[in-house]
C-alpha atoms as one frame of an Amber mdcrd trajectory, in Angstrom:
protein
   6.327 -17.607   0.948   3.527 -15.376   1.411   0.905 -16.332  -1.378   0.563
 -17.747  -4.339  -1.075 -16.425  -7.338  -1.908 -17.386 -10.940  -1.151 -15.839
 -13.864  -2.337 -16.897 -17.146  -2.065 -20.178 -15.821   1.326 -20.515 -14.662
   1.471 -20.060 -10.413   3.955 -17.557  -9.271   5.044 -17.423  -5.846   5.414
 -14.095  -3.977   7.764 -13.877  -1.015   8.850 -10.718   0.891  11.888 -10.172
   2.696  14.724  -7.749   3.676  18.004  -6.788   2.465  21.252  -5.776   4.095
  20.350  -1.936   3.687  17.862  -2.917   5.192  15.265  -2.385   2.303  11.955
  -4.511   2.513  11.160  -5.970  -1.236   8.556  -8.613  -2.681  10.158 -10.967
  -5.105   7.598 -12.780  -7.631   9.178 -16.322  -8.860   7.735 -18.646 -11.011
   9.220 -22.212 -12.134   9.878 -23.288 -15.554  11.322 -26.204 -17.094  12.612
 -27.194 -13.715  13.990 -23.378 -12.917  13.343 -21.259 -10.287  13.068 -18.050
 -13.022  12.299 -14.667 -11.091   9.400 -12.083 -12.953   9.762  -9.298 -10.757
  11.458  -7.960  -7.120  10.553  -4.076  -6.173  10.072  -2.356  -2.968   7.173
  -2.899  -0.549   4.320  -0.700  -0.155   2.997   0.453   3.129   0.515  -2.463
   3.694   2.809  -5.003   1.948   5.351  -3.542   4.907   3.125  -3.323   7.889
   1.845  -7.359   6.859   5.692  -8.270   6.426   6.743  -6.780  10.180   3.790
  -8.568  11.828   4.371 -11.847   9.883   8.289 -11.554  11.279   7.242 -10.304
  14.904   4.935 -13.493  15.296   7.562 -15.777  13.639  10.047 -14.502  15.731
   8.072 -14.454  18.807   7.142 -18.307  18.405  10.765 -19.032  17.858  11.247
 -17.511  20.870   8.623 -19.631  22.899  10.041 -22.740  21.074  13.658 -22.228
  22.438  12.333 -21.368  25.822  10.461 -24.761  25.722  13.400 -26.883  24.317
  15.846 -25.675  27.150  12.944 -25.117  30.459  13.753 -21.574  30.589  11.194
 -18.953  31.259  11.101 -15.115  30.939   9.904 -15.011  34.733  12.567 -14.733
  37.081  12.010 -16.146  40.361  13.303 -13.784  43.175  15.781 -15.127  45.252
  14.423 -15.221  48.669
């Protein structure tokens, strides 16, 4: 998720995200009687687009650290002397 909002109320969840194509949309959802119900998907603007590509770069870059920390590998290569 990226943020939540209110509307009238009711909170509505915005996430952003990429498709196949690969086409970068927000979806807005919103939960009623139990139900995940969505209001609205369309395509991101060029803020929304630059904020989703950082968020991604940074998630994947700490994933990457994460692994490297789990297994005791490093990105440095020690020369072989």
């Amino acid at each position: 998720m990226i943020y939540e909002q209110d509307a009238d109320g009711e909170s509505r969840y915005v996430y952003y995200g990429e498709t196949e194509g690969p086409r970068l949309l927000a979806v807005i959802l919103t939960e009623r009687n139990g139900k995940l119900r969505v209001i609205t998907a369309y395509e991101l603007d060029a803020g929304q687009k630059r904020d989703y590509l950082e968020r991604r770069m940074n998630e994947e870059q700490e994933n990457g650290n994460t692994r490297q920390e789990k297994s005791g590998h490093s990105k440095v290569r020690e020369r072989a002397g």
